[in-house]
C-alpha positions in Angstrom: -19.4 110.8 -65.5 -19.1 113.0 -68.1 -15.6 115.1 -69.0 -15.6 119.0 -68.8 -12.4 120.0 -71.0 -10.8 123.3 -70.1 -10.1 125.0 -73.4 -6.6 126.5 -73.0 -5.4 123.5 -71.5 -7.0 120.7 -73.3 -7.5 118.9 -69.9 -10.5 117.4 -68.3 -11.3 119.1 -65.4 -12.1 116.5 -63.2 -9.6 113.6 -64.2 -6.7 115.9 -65.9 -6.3 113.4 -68.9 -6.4 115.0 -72.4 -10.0 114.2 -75.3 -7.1 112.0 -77.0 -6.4 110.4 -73.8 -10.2 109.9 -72.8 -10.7 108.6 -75.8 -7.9 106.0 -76.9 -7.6 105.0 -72.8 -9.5 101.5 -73.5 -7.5 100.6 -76.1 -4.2 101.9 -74.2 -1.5 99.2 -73.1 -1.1 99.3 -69.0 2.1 100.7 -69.6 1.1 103.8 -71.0 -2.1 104.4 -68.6 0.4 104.2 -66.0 2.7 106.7 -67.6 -0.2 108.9 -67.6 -1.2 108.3 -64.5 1.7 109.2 -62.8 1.9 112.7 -64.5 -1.9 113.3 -63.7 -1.3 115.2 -60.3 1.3 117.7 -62.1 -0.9 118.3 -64.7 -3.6 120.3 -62.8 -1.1 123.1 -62.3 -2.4 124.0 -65.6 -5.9 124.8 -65.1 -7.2 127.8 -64.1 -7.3 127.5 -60.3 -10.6 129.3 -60.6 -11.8 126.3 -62.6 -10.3 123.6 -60.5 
């Protein structure tokens, strides 16, 4: 799959996880990709619901 960032929110538009996010997730601790996790449903308040 490939990520779709919306600009002025920095979030993907299909997984809501930030390019820093994306990027550093293989190397993230479970800890903190469940931290994430958990705040991904919240998060896509802040897209566009036009882009969503």
């Amino acid at each position: 799959m490939v990520c779709t960032v919306d600009g002025a929110s920095g979030l993907c538009l299909g997984c809501y996880r930030t390019l820093g996010e994306i990027a550093e997730w293989s190397r993230m601790g479970e800890e903190n990709r469940q931290k994430i996790m958990q705040e991904l449903p919240s998060r896509a308040e802040r897209i566009d619901p036009k882009l969503r």
